[in-house]
mmCIF file of the N, C-alpha and C atoms, coordinates in Angstrom:
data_MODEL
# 
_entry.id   MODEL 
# 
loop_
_atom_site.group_PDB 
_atom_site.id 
_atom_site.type_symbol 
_atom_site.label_atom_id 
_atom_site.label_alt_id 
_atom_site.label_comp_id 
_atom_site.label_asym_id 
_atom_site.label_entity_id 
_atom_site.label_seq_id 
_atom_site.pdbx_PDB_ins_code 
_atom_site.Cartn_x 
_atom_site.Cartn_y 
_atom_site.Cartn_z 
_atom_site.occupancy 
_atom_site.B_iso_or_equiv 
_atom_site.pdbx_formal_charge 
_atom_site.auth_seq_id 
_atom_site.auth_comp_id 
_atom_site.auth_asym_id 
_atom_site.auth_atom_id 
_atom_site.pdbx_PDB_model_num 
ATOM 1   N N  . UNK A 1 1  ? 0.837  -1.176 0.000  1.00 0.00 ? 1  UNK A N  1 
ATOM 2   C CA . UNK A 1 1  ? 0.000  0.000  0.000  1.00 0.00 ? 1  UNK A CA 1 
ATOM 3   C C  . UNK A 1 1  ? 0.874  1.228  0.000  1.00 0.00 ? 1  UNK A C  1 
ATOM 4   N N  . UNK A 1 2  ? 0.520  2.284  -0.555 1.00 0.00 ? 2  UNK A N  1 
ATOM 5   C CA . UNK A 1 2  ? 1.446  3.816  -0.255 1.00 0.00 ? 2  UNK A CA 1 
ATOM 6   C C  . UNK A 1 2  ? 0.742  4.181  0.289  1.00 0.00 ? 2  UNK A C  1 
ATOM 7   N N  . UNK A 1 3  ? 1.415  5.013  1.614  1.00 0.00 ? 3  UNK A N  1 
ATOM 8   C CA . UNK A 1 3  ? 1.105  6.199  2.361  1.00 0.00 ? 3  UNK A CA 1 
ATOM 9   C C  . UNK A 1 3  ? 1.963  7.552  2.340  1.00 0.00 ? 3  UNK A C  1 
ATOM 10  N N  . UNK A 1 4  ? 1.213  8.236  2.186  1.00 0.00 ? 4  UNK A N  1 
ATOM 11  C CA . UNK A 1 4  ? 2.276  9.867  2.118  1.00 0.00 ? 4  UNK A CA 1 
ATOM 12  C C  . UNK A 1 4  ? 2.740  10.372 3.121  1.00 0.00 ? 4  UNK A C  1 
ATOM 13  N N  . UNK A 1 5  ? 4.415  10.362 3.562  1.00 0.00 ? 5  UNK A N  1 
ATOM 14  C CA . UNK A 1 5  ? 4.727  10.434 4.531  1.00 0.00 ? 5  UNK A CA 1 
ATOM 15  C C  . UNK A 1 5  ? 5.230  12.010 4.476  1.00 0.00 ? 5  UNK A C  1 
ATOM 16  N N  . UNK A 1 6  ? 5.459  12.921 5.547  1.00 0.00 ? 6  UNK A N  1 
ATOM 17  C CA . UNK A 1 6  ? 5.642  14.248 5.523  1.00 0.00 ? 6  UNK A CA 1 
ATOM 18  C C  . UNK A 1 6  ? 6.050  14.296 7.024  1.00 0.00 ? 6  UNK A C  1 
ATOM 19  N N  . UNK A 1 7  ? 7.176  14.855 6.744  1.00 0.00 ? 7  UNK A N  1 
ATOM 20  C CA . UNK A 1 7  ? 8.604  15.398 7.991  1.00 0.00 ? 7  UNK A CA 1 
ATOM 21  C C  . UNK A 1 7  ? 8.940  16.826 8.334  1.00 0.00 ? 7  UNK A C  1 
ATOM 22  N N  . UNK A 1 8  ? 8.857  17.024 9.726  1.00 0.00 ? 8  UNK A N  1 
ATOM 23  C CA . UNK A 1 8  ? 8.958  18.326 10.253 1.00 0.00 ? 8  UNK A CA 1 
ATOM 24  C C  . UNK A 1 8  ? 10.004 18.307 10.915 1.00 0.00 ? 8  UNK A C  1 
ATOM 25  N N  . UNK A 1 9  ? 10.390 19.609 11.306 1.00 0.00 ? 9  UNK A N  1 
ATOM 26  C CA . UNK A 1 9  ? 11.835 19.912 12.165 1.00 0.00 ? 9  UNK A CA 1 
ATOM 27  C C  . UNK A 1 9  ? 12.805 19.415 11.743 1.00 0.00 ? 9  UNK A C  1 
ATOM 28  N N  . UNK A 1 10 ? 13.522 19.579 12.745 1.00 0.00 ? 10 UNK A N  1 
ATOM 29  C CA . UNK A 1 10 ? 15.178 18.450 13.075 1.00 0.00 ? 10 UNK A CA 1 
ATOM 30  C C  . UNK A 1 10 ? 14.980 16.713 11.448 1.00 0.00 ? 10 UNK A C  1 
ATOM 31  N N  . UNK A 1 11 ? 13.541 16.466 11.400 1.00 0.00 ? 11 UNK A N  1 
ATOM 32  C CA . UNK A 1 11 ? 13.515 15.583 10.851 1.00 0.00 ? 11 UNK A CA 1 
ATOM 33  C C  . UNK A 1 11 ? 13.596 15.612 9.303  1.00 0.00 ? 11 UNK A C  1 
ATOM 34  N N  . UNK A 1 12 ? 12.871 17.064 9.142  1.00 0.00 ? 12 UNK A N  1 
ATOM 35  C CA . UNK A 1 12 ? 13.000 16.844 7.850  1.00 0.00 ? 12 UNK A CA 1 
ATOM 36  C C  . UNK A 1 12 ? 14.605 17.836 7.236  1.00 0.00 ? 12 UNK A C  1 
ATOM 37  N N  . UNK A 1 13 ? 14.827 18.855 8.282  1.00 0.00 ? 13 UNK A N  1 
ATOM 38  C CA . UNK A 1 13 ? 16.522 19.012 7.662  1.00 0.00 ? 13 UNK A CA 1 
ATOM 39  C C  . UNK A 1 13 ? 16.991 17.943 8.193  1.00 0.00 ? 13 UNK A C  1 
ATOM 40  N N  . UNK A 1 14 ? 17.288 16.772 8.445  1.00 0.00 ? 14 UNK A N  1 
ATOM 41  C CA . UNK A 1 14 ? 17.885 15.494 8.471  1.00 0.00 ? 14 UNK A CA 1 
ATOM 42  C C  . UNK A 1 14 ? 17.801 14.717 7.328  1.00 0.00 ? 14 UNK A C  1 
ATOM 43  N N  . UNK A 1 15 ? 16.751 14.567 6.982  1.00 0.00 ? 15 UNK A N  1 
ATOM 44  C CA . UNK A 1 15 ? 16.408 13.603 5.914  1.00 0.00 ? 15 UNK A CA 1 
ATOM 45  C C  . UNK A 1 15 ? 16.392 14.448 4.514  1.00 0.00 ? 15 UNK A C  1 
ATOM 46  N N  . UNK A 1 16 ? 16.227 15.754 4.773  1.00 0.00 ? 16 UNK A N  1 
ATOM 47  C CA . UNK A 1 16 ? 16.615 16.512 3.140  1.00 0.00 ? 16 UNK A CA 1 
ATOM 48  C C  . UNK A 1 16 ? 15.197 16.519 2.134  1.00 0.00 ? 16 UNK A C  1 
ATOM 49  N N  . UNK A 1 17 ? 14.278 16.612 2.986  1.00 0.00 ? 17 UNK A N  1 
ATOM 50  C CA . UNK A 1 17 ? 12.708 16.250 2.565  1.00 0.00 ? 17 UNK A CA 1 
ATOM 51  C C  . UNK A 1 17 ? 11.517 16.491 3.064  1.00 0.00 ? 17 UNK A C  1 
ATOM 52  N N  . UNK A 1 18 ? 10.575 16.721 2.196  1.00 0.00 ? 18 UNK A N  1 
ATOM 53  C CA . UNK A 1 18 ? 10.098 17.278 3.105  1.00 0.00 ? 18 UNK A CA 1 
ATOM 54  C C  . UNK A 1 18 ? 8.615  16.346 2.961  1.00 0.00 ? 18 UNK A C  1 
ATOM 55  N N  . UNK A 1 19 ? 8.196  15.665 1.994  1.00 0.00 ? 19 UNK A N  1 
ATOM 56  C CA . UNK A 1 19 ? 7.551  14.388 2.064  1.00 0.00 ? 19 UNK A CA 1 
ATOM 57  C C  . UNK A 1 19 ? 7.940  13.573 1.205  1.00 0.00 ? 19 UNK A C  1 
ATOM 58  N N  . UNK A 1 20 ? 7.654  12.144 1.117  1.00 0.00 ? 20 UNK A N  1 
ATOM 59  C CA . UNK A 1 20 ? 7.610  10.622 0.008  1.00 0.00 ? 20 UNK A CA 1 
ATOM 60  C C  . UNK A 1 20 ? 6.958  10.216 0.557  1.00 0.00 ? 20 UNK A C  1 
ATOM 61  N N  . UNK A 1 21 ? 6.489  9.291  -0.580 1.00 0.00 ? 21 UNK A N  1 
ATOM 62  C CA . UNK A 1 21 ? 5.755  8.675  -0.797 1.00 0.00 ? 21 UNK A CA 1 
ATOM 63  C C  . UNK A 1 21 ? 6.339  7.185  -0.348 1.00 0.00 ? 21 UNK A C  1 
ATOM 64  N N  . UNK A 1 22 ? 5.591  6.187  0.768  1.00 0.00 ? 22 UNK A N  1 
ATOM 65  C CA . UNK A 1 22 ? 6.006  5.326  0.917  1.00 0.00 ? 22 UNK A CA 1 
ATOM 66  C C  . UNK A 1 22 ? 5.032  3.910  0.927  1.00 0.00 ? 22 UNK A C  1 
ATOM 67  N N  . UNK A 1 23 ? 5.728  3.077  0.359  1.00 0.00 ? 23 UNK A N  1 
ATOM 68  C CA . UNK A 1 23 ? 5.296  1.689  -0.236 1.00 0.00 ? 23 UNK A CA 1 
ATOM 69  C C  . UNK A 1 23 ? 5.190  0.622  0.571  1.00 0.00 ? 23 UNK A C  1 
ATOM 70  N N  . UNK A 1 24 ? 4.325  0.812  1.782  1.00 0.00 ? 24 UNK A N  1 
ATOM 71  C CA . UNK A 1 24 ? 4.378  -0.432 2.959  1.00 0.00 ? 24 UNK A CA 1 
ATOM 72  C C  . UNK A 1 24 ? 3.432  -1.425 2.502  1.00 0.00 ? 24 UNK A C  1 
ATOM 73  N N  . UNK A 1 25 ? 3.628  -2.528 3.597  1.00 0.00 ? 25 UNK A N  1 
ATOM 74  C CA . UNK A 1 25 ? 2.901  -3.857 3.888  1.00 0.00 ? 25 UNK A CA 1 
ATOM 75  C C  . UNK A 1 25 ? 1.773  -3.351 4.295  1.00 0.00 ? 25 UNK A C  1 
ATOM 76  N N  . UNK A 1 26 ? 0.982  -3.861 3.848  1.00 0.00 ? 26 UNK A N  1 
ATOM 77  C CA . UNK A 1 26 ? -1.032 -3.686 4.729  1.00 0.00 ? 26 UNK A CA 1 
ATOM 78  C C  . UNK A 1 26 ? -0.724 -4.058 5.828  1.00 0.00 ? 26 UNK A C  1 
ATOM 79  N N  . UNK A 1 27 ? -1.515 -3.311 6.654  1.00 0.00 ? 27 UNK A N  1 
ATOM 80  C CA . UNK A 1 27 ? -1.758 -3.591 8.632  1.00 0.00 ? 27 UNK A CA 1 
ATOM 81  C C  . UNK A 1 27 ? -0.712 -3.263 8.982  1.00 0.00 ? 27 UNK A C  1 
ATOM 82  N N  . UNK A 1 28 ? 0.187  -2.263 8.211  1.00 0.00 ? 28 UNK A N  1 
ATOM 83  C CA . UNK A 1 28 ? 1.450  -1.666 8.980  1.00 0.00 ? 28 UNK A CA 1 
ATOM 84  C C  . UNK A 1 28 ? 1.119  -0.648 10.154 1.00 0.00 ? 28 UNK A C  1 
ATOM 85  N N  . UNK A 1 29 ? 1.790  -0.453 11.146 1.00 0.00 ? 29 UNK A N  1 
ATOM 86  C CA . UNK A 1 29 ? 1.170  0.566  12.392 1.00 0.00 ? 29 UNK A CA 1 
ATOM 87  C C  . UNK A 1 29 ? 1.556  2.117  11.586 1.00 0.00 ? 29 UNK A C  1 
ATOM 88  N N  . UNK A 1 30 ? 2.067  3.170  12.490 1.00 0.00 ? 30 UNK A N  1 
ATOM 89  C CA . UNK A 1 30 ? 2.210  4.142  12.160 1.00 0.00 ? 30 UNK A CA 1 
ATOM 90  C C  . UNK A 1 30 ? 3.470  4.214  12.898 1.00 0.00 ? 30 UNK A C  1 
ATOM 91  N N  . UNK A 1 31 ? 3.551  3.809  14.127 1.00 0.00 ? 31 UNK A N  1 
ATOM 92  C CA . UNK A 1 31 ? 5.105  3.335  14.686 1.00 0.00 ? 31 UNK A CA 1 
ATOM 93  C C  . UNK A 1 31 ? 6.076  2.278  13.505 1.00 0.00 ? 31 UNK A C  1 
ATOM 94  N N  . UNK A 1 32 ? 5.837  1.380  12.878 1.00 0.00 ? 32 UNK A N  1 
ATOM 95  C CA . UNK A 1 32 ? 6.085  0.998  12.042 1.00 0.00 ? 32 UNK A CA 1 
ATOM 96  C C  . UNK A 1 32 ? 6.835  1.095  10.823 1.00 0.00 ? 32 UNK A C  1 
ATOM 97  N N  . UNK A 1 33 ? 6.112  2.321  10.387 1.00 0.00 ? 33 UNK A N  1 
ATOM 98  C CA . UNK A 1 33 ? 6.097  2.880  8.685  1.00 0.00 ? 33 UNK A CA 1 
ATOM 99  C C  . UNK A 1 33 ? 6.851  4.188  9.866  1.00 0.00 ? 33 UNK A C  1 
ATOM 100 N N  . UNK A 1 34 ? 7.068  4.479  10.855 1.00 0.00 ? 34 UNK A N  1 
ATOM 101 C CA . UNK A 1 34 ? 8.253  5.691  11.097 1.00 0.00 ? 34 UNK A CA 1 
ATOM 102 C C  . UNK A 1 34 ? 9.143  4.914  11.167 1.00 0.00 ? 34 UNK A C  1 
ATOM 103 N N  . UNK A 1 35 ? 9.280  4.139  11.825 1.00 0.00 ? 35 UNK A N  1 
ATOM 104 C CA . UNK A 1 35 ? 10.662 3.022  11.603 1.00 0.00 ? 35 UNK A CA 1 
ATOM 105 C C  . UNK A 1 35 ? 11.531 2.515  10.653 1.00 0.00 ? 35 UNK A C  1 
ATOM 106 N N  . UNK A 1 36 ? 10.463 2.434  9.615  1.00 0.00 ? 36 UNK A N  1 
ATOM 107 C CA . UNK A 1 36 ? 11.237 2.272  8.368  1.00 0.00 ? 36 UNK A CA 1 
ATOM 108 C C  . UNK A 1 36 ? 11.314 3.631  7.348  1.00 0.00 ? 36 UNK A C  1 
ATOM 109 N N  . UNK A 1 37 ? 10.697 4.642  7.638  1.00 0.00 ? 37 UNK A N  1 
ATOM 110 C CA . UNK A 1 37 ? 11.101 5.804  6.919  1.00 0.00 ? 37 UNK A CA 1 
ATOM 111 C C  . UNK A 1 37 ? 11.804 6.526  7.018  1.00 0.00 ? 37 UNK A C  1 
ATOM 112 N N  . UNK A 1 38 ? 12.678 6.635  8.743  1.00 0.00 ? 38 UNK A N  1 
ATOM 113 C CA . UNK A 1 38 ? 13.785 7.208  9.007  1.00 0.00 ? 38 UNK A CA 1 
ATOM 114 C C  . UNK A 1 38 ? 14.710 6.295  10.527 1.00 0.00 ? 38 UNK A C  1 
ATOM 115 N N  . UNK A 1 39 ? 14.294 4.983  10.413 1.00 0.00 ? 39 UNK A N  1 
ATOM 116 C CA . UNK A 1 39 ? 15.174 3.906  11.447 1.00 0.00 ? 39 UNK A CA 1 
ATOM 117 C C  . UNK A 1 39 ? 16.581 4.210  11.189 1.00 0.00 ? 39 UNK A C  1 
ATOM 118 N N  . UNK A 1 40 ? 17.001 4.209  9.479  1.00 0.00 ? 40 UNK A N  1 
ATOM 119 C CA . UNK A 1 40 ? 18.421 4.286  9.776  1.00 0.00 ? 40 UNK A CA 1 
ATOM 120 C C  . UNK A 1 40 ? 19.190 5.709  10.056 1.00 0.00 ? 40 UNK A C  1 
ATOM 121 N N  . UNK A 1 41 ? 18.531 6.506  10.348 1.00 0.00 ? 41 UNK A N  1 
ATOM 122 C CA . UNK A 1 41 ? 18.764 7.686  11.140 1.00 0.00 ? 41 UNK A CA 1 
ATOM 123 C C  . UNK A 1 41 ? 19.288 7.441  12.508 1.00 0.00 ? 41 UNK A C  1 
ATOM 124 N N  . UNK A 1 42 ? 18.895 6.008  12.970 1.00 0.00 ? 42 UNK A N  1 
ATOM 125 C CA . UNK A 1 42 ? 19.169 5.637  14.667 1.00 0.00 ? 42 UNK A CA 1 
ATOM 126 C C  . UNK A 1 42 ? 17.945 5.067  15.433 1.00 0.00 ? 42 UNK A C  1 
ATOM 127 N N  . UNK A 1 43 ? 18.464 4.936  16.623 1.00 0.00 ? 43 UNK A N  1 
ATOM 128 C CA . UNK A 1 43 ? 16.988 4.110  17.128 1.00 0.00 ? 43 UNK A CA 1 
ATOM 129 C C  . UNK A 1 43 ? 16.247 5.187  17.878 1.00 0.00 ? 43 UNK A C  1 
ATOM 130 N N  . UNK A 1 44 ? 16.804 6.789  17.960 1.00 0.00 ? 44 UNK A N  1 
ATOM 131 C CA . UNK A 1 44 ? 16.481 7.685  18.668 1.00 0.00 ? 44 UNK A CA 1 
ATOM 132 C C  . UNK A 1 44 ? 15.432 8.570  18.021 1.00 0.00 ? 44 UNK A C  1 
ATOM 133 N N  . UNK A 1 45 ? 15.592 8.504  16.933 1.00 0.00 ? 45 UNK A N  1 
ATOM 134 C CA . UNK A 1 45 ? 14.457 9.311  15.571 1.00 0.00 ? 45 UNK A CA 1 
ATOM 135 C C  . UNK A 1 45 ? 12.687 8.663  15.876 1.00 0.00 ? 45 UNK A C  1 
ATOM 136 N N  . UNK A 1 46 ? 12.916 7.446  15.474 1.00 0.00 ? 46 UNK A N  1 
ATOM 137 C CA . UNK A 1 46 ? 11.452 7.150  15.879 1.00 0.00 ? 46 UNK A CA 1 
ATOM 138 C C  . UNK A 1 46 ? 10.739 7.427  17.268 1.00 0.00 ? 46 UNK A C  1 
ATOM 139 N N  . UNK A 1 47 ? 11.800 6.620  18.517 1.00 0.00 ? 47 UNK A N  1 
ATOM 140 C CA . UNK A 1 47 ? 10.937 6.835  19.212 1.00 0.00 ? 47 UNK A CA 1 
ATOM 141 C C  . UNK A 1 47 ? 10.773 7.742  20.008 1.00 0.00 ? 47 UNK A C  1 
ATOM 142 N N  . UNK A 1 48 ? 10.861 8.670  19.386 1.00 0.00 ? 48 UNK A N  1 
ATOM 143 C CA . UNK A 1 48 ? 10.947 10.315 19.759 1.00 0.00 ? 48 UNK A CA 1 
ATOM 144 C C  . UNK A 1 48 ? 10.042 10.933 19.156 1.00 0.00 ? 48 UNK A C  1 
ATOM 145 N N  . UNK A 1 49 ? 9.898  10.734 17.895 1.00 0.00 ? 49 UNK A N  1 
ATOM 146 C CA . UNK A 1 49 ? 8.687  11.105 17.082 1.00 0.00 ? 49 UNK A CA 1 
ATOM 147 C C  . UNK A 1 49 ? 6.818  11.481 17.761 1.00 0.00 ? 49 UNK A C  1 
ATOM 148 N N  . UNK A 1 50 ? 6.541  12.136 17.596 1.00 0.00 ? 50 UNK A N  1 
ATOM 149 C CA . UNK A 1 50 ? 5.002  12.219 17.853 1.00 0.00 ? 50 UNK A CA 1 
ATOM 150 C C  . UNK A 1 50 ? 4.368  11.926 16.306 1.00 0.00 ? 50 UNK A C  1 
ATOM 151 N N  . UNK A 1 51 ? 3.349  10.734 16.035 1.00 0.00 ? 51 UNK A N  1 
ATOM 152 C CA . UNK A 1 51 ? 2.628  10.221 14.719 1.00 0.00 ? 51 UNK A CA 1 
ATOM 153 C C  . UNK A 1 51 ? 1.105  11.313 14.765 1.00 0.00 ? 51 UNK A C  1 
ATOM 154 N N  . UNK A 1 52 ? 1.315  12.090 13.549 1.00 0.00 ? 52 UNK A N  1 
ATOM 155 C CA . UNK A 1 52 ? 0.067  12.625 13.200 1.00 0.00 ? 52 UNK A CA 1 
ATOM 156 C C  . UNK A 1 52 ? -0.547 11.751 12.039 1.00 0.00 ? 52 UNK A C  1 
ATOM 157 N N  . UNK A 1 53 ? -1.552 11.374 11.539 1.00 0.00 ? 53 UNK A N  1 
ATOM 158 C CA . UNK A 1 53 ? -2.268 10.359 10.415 1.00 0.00 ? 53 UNK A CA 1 
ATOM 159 C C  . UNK A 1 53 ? -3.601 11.367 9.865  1.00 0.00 ? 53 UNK A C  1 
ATOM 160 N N  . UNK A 1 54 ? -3.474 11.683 8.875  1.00 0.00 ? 54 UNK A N  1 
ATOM 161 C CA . UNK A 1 54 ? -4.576 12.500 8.091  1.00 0.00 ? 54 UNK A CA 1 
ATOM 162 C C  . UNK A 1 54 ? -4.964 13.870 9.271  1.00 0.00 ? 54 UNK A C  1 
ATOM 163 N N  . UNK A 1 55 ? -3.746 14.545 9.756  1.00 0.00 ? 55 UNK A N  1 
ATOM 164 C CA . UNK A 1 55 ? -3.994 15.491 10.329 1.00 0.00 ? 55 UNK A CA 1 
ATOM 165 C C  . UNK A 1 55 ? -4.895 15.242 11.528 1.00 0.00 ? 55 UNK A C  1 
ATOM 166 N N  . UNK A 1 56 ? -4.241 14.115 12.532 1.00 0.00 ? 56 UNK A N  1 
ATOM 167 C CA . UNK A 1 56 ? -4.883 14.134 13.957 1.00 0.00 ? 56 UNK A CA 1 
ATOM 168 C C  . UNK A 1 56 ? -3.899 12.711 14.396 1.00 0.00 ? 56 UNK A C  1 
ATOM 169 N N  . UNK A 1 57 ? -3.206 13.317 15.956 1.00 0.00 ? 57 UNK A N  1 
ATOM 170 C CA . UNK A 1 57 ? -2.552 12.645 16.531 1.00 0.00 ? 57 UNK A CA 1 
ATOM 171 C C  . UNK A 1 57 ? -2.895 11.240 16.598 1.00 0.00 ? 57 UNK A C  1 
ATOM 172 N N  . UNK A 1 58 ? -2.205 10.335 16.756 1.00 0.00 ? 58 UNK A N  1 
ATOM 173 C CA . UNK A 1 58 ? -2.491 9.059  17.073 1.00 0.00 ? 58 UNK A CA 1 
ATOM 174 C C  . UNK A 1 58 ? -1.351 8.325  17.932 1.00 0.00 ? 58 UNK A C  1 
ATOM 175 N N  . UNK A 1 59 ? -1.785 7.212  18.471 1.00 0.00 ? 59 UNK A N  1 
ATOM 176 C CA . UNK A 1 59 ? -0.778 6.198  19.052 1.00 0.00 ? 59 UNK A CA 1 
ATOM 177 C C  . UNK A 1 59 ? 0.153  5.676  17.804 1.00 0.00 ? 59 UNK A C  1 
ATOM 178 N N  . UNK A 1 60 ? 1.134  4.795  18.526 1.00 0.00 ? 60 UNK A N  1 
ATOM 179 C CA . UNK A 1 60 ? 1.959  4.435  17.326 1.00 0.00 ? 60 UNK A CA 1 
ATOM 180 C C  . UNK A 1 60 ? 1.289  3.382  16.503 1.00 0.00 ? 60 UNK A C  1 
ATOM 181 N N  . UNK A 1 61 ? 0.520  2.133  17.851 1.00 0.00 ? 61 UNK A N  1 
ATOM 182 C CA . UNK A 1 61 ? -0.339 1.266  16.823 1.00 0.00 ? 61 UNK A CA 1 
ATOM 183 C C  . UNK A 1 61 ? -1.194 1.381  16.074 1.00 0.00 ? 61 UNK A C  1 
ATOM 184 N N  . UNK A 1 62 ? -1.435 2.898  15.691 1.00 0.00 ? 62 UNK A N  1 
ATOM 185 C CA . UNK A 1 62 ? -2.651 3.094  15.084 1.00 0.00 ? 62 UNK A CA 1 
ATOM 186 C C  . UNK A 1 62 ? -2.000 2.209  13.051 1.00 0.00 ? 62 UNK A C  1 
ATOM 187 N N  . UNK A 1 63 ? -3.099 1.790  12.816 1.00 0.00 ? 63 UNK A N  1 
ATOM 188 C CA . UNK A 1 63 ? -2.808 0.870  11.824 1.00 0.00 ? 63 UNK A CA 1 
ATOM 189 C C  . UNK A 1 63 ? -3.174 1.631  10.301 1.00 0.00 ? 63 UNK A C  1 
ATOM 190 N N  . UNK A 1 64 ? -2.241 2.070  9.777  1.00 0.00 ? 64 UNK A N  1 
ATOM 191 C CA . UNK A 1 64 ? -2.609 2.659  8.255  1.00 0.00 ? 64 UNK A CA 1 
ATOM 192 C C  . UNK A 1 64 ? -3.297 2.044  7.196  1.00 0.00 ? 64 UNK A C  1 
ATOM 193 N N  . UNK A 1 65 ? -4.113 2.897  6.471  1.00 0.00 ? 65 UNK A N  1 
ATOM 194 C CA . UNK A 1 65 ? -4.718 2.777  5.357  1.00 0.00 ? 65 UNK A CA 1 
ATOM 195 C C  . UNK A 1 65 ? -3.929 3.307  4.238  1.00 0.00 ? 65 UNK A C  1 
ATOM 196 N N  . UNK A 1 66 ? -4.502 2.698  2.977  1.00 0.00 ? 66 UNK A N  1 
ATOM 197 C CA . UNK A 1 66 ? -4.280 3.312  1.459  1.00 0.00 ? 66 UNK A CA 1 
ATOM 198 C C  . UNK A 1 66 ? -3.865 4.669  1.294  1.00 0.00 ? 66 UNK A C  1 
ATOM 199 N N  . UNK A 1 67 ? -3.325 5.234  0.987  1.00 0.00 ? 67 UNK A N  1 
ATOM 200 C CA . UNK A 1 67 ? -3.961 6.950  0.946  1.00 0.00 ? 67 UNK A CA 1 
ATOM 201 C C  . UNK A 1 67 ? -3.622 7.158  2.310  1.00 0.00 ? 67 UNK A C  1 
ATOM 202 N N  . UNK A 1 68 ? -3.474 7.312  3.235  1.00 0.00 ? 68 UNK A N  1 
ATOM 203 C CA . UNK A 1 68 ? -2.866 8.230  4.665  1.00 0.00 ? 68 UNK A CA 1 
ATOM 204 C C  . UNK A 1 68 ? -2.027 9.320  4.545  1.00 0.00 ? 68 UNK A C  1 
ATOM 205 N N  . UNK A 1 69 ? -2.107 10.285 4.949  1.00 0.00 ? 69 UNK A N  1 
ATOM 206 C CA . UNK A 1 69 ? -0.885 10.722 4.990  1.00 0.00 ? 69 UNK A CA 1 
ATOM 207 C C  . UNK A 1 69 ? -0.091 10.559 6.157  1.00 0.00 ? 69 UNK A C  1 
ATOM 208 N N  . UNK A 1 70 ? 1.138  10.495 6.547  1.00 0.00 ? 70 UNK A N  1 
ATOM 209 C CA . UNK A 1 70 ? 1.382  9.987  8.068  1.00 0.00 ? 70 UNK A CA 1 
ATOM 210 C C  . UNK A 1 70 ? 2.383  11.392 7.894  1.00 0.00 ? 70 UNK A C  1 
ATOM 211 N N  . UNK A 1 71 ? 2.068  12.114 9.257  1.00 0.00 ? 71 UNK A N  1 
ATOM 212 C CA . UNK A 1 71 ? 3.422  13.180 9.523  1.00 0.00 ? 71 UNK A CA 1 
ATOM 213 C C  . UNK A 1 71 ? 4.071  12.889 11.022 1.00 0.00 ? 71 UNK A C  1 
ATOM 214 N N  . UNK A 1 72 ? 5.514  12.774 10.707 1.00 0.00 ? 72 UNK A N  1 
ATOM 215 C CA . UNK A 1 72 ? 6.337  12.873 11.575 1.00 0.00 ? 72 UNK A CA 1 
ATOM 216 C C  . UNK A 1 72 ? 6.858  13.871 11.767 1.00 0.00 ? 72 UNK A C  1 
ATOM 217 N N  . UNK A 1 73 ? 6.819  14.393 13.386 1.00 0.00 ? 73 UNK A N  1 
ATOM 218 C CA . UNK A 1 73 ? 6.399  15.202 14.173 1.00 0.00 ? 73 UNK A CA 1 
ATOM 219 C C  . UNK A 1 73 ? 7.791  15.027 15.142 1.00 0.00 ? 73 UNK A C  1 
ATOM 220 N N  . UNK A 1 74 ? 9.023  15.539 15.005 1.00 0.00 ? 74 UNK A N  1 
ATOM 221 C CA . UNK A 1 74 ? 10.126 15.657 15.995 1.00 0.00 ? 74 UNK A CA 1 
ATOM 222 C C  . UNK A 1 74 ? 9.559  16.563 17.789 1.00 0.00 ? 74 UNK A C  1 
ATOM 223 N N  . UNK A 1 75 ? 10.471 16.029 18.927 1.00 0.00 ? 75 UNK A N  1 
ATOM 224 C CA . UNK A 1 75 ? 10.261 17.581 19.415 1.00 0.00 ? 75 UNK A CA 1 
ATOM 225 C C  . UNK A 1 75 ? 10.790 18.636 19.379 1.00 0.00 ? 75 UNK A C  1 
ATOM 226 N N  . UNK A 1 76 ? 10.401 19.563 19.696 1.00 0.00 ? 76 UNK A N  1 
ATOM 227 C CA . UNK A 1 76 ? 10.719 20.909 19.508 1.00 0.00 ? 76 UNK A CA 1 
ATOM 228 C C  . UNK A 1 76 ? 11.258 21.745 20.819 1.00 0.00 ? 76 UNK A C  1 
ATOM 229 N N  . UNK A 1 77 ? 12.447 22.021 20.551 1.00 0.00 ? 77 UNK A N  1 
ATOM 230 C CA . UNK A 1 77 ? 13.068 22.646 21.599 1.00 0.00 ? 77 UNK A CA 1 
ATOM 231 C C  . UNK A 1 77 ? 12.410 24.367 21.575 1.00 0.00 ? 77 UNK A C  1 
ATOM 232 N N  . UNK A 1 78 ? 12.679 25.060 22.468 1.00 0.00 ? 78 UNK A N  1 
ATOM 233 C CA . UNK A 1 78 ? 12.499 26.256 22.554 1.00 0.00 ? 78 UNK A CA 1 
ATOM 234 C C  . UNK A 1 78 ? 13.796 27.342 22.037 1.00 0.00 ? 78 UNK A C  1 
ATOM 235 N N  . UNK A 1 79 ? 13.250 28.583 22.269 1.00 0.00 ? 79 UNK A N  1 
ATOM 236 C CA . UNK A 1 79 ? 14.284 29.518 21.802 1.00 0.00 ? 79 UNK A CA 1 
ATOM 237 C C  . UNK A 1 79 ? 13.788 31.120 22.023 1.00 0.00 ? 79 UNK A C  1 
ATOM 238 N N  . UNK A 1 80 ? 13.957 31.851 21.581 1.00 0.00 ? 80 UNK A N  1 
ATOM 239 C CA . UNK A 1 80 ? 13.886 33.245 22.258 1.00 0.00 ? 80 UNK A CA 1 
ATOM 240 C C  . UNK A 1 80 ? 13.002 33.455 21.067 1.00 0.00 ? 80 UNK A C  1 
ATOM 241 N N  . UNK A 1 81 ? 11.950 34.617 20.754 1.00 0.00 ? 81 UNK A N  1 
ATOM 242 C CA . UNK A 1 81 ? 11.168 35.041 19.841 1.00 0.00 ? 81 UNK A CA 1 
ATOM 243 C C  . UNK A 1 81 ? 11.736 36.210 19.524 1.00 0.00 ? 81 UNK A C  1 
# 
């Protein structure tokens, strides 16, 4: 199945992107499909991540559909305005 994956912060100047398109297994989680879209980044990228899915938070097991978009969501440090 493809899901449209889309990267914020720290994640996406890491990865040099800012979405793809990715080609998973059916009944993949959303913890899952972050694992394999930026795992070899380290084991610290995913589970650090907060999973948004069609624009609303979810757990990691939440289980993707066709068409999703999944955004990975780094945290966000602070800074002066």
């Amino acid at each position: 199945m493809k899901v449209q994956a889309a990267y914020f912060g720290a994640l996406r100047a890491r990865l040099g992107l800012d979405e793809q398109c990715l080609t998973l297994a059916a009944g993949i989680s959303a913890e899952q499909a972050a694992e394999a879209a930026c795992g070899h980044l380290g084991p610290e990228w995913p589970a650090a991540l907060r999973l948004a899915v069609n624009d609303e938070f979810v757990p990691g097991h939440t289980i993707l559909r066709e068409g999703d978009r999944l955004a990975l969501l780094p945290p966000v440090s602070g800074g002066s305005l």
